[in-house]
Wavefront OBJ file of the C-alpha trace (Angstrom):
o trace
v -134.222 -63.748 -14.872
v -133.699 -64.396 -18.770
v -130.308 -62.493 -20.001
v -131.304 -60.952 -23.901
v -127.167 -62.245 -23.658
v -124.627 -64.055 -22.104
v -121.845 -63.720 -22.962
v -119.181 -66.422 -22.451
v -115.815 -65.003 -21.216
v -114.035 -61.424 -19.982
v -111.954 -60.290 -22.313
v -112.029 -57.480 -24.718
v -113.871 -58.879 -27.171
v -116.834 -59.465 -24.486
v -115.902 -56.540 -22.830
v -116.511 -54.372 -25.955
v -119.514 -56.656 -26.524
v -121.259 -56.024 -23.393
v -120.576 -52.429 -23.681
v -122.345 -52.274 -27.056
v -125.477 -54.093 -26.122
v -125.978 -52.457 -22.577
v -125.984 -48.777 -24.702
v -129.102 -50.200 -26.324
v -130.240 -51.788 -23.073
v -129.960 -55.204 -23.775
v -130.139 -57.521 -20.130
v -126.562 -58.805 -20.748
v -124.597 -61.058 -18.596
v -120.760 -61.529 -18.911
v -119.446 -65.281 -17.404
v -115.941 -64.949 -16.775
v -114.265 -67.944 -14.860
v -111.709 -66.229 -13.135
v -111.677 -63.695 -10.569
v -110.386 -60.832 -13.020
v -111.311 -59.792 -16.268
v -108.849 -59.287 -19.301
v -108.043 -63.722 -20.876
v -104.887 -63.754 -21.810
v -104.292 -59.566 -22.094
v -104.791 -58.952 -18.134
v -102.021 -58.343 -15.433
v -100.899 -59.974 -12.225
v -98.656 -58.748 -9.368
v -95.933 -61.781 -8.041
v -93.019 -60.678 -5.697
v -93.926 -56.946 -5.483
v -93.560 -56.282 -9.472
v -96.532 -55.540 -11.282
v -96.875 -57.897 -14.611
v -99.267 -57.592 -17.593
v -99.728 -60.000 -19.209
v -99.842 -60.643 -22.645
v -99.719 -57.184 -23.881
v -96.643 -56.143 -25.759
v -98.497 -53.674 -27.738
v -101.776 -52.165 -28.887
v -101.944 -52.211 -32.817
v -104.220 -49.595 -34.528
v -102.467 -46.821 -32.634
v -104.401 -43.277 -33.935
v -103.539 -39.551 -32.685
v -106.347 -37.546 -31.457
v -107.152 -35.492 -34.648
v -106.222 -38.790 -37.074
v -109.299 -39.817 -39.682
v -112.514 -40.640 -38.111
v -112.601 -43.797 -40.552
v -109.068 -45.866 -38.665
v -110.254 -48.821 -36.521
v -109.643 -47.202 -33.025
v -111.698 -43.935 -34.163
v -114.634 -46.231 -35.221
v -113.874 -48.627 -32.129
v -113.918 -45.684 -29.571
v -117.237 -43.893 -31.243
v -119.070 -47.540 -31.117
v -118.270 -47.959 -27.160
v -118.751 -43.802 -26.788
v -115.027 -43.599 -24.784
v -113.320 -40.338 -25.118
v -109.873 -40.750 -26.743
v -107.774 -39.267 -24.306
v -109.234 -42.152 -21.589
v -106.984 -44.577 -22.958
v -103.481 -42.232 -22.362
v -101.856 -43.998 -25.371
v -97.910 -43.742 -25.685
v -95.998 -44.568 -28.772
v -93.209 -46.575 -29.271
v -90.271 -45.455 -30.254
v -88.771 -47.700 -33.235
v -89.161 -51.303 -33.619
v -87.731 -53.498 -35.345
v -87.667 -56.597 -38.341
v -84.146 -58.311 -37.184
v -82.507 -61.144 -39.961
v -79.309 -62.893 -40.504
v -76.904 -59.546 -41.647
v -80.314 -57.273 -42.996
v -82.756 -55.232 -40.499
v -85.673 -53.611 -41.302
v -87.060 -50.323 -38.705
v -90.125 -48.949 -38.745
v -92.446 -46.502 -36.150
v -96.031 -45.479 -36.136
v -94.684 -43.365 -39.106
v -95.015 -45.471 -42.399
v -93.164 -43.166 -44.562
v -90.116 -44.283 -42.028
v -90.079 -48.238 -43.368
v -90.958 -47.253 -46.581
v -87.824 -45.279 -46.463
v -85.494 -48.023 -45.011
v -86.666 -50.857 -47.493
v -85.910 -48.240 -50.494
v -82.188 -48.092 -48.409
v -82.024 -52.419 -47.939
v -84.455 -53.410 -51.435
v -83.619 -50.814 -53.590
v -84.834 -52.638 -56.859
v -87.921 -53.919 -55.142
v -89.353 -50.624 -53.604
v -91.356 -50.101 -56.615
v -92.987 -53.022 -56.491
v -93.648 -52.502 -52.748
v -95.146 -49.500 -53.131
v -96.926 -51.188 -55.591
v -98.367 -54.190 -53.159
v -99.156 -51.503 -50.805
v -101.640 -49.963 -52.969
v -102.961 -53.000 -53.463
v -103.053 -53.682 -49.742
v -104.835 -50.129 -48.432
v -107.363 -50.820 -51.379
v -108.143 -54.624 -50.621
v -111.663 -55.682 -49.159
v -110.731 -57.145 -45.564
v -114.015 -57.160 -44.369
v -115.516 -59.322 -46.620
v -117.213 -61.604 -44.297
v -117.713 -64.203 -46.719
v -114.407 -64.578 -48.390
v -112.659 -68.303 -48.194
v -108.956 -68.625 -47.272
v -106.495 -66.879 -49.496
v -102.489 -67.349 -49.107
v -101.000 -64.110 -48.374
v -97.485 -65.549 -48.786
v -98.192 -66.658 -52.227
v -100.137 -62.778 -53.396
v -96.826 -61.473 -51.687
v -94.356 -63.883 -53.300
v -96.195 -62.928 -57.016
v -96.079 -59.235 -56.394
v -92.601 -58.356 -54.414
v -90.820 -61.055 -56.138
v -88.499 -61.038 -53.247
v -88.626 -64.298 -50.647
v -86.392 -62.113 -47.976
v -88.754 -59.062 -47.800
v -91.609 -61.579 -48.114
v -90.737 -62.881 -45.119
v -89.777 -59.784 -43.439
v -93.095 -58.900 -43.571
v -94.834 -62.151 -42.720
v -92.393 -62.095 -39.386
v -93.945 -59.485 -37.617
v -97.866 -59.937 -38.993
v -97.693 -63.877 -37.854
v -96.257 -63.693 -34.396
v -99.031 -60.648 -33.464
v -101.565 -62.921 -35.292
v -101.723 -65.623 -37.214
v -102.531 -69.054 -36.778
v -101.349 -70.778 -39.499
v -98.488 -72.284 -40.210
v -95.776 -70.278 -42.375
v -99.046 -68.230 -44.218
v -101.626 -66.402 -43.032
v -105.489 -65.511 -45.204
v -104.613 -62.376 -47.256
v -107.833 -61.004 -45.505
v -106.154 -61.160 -41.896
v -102.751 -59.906 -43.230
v -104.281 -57.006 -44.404
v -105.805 -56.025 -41.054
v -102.692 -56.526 -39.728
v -100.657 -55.126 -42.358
v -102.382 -51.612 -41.832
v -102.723 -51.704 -38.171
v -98.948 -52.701 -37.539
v -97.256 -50.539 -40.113
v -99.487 -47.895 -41.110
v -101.001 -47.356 -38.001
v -98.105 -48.547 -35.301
v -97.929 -49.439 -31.783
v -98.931 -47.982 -28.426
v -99.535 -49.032 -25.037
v -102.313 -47.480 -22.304
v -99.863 -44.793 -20.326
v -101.040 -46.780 -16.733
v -100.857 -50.646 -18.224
v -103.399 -52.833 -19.097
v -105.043 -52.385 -15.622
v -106.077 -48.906 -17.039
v -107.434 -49.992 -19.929
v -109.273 -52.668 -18.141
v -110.552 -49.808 -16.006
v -112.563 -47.726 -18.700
v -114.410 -50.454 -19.510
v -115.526 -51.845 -16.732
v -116.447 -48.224 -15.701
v -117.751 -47.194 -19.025
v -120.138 -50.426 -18.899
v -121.071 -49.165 -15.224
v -122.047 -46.047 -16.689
v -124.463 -48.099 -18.733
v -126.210 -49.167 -15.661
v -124.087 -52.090 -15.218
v -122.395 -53.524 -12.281
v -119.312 -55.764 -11.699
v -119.750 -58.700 -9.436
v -117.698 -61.730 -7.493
v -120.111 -64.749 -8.069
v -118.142 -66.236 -4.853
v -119.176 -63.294 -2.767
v -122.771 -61.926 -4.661
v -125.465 -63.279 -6.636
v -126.153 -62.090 -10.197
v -128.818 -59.596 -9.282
v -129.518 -57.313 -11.804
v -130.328 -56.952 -15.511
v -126.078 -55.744 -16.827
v -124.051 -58.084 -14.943
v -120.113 -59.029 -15.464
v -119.628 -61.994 -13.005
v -116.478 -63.197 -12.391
v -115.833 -66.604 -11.243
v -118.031 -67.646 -12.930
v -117.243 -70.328 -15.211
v -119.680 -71.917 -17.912
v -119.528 -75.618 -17.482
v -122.141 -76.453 -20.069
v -124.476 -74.652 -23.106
v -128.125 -75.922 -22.843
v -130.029 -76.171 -26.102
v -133.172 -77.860 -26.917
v -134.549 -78.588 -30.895
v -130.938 -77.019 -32.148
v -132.075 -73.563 -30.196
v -129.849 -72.027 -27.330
v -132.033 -71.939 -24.086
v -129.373 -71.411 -21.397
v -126.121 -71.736 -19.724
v -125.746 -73.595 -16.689
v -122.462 -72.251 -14.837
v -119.561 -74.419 -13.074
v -121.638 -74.095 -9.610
v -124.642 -75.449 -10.744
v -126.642 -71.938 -11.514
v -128.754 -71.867 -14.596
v -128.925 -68.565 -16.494
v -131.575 -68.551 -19.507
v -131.321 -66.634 -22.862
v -131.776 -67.191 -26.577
v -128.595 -65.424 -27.525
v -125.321 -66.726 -26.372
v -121.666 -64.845 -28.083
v -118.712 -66.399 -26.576
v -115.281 -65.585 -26.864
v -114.301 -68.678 -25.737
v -113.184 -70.089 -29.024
v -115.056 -71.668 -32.024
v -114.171 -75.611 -31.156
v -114.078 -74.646 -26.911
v -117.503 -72.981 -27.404
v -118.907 -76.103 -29.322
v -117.152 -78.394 -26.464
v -119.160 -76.542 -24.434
v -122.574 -77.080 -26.899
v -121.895 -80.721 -27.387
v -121.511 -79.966 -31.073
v -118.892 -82.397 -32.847
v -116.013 -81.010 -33.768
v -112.325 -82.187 -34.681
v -109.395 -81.959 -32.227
v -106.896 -80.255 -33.999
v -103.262 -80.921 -32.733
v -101.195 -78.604 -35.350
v -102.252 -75.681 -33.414
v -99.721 -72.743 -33.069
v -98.814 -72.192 -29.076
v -95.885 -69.970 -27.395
v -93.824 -69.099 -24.519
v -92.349 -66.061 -22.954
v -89.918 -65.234 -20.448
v -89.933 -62.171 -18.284
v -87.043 -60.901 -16.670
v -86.821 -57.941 -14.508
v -82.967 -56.488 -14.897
v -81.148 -55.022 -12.163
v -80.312 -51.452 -14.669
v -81.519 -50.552 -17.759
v -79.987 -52.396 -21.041
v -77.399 -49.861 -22.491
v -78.251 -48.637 -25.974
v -81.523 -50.465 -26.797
v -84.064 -47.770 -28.109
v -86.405 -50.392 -29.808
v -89.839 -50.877 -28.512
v -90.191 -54.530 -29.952
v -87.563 -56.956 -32.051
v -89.297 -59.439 -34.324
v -86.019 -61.571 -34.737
v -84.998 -64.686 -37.103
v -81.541 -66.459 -36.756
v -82.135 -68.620 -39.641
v -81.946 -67.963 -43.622
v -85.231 -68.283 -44.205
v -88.465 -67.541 -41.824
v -90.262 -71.019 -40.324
v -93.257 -70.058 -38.519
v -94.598 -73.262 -37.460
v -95.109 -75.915 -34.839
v -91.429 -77.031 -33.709
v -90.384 -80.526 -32.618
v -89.189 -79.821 -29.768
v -90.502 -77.775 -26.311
v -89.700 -74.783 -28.058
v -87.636 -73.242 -30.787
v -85.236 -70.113 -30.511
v -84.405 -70.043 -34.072
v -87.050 -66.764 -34.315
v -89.523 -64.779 -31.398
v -90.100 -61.925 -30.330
v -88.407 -59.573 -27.682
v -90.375 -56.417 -26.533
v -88.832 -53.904 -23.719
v -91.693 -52.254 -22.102
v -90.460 -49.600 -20.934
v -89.514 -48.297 -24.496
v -93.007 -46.015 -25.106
v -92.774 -42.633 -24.886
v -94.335 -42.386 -21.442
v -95.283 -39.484 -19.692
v -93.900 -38.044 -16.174
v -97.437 -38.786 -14.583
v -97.782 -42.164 -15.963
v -96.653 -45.727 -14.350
v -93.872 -46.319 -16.053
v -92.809 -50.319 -16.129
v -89.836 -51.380 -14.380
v -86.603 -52.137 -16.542
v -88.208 -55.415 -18.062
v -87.175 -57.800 -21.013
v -89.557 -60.131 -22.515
v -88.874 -62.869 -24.667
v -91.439 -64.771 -26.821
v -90.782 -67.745 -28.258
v -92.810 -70.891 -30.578
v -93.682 -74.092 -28.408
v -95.411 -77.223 -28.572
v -97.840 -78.001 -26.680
v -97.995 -81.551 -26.718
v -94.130 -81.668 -25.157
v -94.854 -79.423 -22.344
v -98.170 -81.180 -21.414
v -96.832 -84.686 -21.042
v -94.165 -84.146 -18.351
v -94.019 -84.549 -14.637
v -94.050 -81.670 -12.505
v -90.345 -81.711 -11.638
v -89.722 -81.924 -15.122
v -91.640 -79.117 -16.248
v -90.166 -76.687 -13.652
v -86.686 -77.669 -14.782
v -87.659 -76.974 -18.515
v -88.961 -73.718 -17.593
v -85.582 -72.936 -15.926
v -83.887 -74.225 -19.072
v -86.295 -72.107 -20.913
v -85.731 -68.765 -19.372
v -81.869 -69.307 -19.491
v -81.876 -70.090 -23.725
v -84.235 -67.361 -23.814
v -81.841 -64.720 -22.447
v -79.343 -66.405 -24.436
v -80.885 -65.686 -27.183
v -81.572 -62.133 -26.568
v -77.943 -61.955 -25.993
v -76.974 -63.019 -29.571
v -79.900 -61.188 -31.184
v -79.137 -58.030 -29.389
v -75.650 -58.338 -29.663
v -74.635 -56.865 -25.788
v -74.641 -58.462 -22.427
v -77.767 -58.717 -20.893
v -77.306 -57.078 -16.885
v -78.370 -59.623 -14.329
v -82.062 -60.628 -13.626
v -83.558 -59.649 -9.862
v -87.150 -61.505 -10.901
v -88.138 -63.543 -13.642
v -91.606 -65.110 -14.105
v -92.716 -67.753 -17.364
v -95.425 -68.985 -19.329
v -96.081 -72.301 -21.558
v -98.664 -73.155 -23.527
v -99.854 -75.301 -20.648
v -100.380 -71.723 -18.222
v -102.171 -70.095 -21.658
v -104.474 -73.722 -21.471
v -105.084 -72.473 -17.784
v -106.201 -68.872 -17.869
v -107.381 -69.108 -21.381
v -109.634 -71.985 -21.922
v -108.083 -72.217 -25.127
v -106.886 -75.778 -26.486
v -103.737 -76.942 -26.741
v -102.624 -73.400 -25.466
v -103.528 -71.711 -28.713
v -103.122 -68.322 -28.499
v -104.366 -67.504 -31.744
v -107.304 -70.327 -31.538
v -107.819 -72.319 -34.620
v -106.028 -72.149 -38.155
v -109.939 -71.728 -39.926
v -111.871 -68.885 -38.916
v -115.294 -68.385 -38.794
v -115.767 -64.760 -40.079
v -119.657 -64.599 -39.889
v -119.593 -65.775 -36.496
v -122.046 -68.731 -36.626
v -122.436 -72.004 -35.391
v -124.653 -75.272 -35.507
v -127.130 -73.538 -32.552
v -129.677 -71.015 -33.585
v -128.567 -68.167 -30.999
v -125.110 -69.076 -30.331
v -122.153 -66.932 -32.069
v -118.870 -66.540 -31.115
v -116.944 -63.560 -31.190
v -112.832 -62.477 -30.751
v -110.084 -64.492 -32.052
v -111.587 -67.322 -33.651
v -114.025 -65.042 -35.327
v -110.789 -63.514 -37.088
v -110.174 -59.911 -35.626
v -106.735 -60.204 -33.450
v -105.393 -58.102 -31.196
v -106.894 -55.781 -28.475
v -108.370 -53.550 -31.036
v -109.143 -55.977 -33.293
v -110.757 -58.380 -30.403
v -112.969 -55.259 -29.371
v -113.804 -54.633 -32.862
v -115.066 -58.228 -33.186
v -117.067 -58.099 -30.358
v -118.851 -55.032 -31.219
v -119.454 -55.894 -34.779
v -120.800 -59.456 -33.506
v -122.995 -57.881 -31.525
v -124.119 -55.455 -34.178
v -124.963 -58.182 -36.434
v -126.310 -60.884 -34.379
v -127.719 -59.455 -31.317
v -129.072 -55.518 -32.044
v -130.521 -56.273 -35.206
l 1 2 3 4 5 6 7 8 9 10 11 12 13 14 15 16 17 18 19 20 21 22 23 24 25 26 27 28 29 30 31 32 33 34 35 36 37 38 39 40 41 42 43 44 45 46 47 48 49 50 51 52 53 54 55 56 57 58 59 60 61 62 63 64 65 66 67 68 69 70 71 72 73 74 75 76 77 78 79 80 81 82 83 84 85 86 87 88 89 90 91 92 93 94 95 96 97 98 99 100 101 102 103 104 105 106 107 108 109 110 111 112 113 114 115 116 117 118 119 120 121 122 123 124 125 126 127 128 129 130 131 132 133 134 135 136 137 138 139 140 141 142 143 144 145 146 147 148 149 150 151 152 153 154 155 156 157 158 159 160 161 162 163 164 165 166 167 168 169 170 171 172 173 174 175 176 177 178 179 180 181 182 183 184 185 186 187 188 189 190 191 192 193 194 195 196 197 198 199 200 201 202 203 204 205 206 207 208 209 210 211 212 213 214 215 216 217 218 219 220 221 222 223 224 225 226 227 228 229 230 231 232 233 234 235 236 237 238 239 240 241 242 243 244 245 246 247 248 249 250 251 252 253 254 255 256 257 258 259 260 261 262 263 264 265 266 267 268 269 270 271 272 273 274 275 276 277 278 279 280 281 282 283 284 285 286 287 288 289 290 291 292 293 294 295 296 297 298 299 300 301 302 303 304 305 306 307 308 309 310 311 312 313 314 315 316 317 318 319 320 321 322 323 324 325 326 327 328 329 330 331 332 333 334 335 336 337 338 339 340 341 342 343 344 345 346 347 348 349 350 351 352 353 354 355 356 357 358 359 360 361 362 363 364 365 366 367 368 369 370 371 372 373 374 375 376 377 378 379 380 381 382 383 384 385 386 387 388 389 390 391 392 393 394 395 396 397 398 399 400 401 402 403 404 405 406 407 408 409 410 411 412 413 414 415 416 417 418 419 420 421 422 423 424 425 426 427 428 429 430 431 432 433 434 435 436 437 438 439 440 441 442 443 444 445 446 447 448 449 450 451 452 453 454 455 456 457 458 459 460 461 462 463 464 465 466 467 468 469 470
């Protein structure tokens, strides 16, 4: 059979993707190497606790009777998925965490506006002022090149601390470039982060995973287990089953052949593989880039609940000023993140997470890829101890013991993810149009510039709005 798609990977982007194009019914196949769907935003279960991965938080959060124009609206109308399917719960508070200054904010922006009028009284104005500027800025603009955010910021706040206040948040949930991020994708975030706030699905990520996979079965679709079934069918998402190679002939797409020697044909290929993993794939040149941004975490499940701690998620810096970059060493605790799961307002029927502390943290790849086994466990240990060490000072209590932690390096991203050098965020340049060298290959999701679950199911749809439906 010859796919109108393939689609190259299972997360949301393709997800969202496949969704769009099987409403129109488009023969779509969805190629996801392992045996559940999700990348890097999926769950697992190790020692009887229930993980997700990834997720800390779903940006764009919207209430039920918010504007029909705010990205989730738009997003849910475009994949035609009630509202109330997703069970969203808010946070609470979170929180912008600096050497002797905080900054709090909700899913209420009046509520940071308020508290950086209380911390920056003679910068508010001008705040107020950038904000303006922000809501009324062009993000979409396809076509626009690379513009410094920290350097608009830095000429319109004329304040370094709240500039990087800001940037603290917006580059750990997004940005792949070192100590900026394009104006264009800090506005995106910007909005979805502090106008629109955070939420999580009320039943974990496995939920969310759930409505799509049954809302593209209600498409005529079907889910499959290329180990146990053949792709049969016209709507297909196959798991385990990993691309090993992008046929092309005269600079066309023609097919994908898959990891156990299958051949599926189309003319249209949108992977969310990643812009230099999908040309690896292509046999289009490209250059290895080793600057790449890549991260750990530490999850530890604590034997009682942390006394006092109310905040859904702590964006934290130790230092003076705010260095979001590759460090020199493993990893670098000088800033992170810490989220606390369990700090939504969930619901009595919902699955509420165990007492949990994670602990994000920058990394280099290159230093966690070159050692022996034994020496790699022992960092991880050495890891998850500075981690909680951290937490301690940031938090400023003692952190109650640990009955199960699990970690991640940039080298169990590399794994799951496909992606390079463990790079969560993909590569530093963009491609916003979604194009490559091949006639019928586009890529879609991070690389193509739209971050976060929302924003990686936005891209998908819109990619296949522009390059497959029409």
């Amino acid at each position: 059979m010859k796919f109108d798609c393939i689609i190259i990977g299972g997360g949301f982007s393709a997800m969202a993707a496949a969704i769009r194009l099987a409403h129109f019914g488009k023969k779509v196949c969805v190629c996801e190497k392992h045996y559940r769907l999700g990348g890097l935003n999926s769950w697992y279960s190790r020692n009887g606790f229930e993980i997700d991965s990834g997720l800390h938080a779903m940006t764009n959060f919207a209430k039920a009777k918010s504007s029909k124009s705010l990205p989730l609206k738009k997003l849910l109308r475009q994949l035609r998925i009630p509202y109330d399917a997703l069970k969203l719960r808010e946070q609470y508070t979170s929180k912008i965490s600096f050497p002797n200054i905080s900054l709090e904010f909700t899913n209420d922006f009046l509520y940071l506006v308020e508290d950086i009028a209380d911390k920056f009284p003679d910068t508010i104005d001008l705040f107020l002022k950038f904000d303006e500027f922000v809501k009324n800025f062009n993000a979409l603009n396809l076509s626009a090149p690379f513009t410094s955010a920290r350097e608009i910021m830095t000429n319109k706040l004329k304040n370094s601390l709240l500039v990087d206040m800001l940037l603290c948040p917006l580059s750990y949930y997004g940005s792949a470039v070192e100590n900026d991020m394009d104006f264009s994708q800090f506005t995106i975030m910007y909005k979805s982060i502090f106008h629109e706030g955070f939420s999580v699905p009320g039943n974990g990520i496995k939920s969310l995973l759930k409505v799509l996979t049954d809302r593209f079965t209600e498409c005529g679709g079907k889910c499959i287990n290329l180990k146990q079934e053949k792709i049969d069918g016209d709507k297909i998402i196959a798991l385990n089953a990993g691309v090993k190679k992008i046929i092309s002939k005269n600079e066309k797409v023609q097919a994908v052949e898959l990891e156990n020697g299958q051949i599926l044909e189309t003319d249209k290929i949108l992977s969310s593989a990643g812009l230099n993993e999908t040309k690896f794939l292509a046999k289009i040149p490209f250059k290895e880039e080793k600057n790449t941004l890549a991260f750990t975490e530490s999850i530890a499940f604590l034997e009682k609940p942390l006394p006092n701690i109310t905040n859904t998620i702590i964006f934290f810096n130790k230092e003076d000023n705010f260095h979001y970059e590759r460090p020199s060493d493993a990893f670098n605790t000088a800033s992170g993140v810490i989220c606390f799961p369990k700090n939504y307002k969930f619901q009595d029927n919902d699955s509420i997470p165990e007492t949990q502390i994670r602990i994000t943290l920058l990394a280099n790849y290159e230093k966690w890829a070159k050692l022996p086994k034994d020496d790699y466990d022992s960092l991880k240990k050495q890891l998850l101890s500075k981690s909680l060490s951290t937490a301690t000072q940031v938090l400023d209590i003692d952190i109650p013991k640990h009955i199960f932690s699990d970690t991640f390096t940039p080298i169990t991203i590399n794994r799951f993810t496909g992606h390079f050098n463990g790079a969560i965020y993909g590569t530093p340049k963009k491609n916003k149009q979604g194009t490559t060298n091949l006639q019928g290959l586009f890529i879609c999701g991070t690389d193509q510039g739209f971050l976060g679950i929302t924003g990686a199911m936005l891209s998908g749809i819109s990619m296949a709005n522009m390059h497959i439906l029409q």
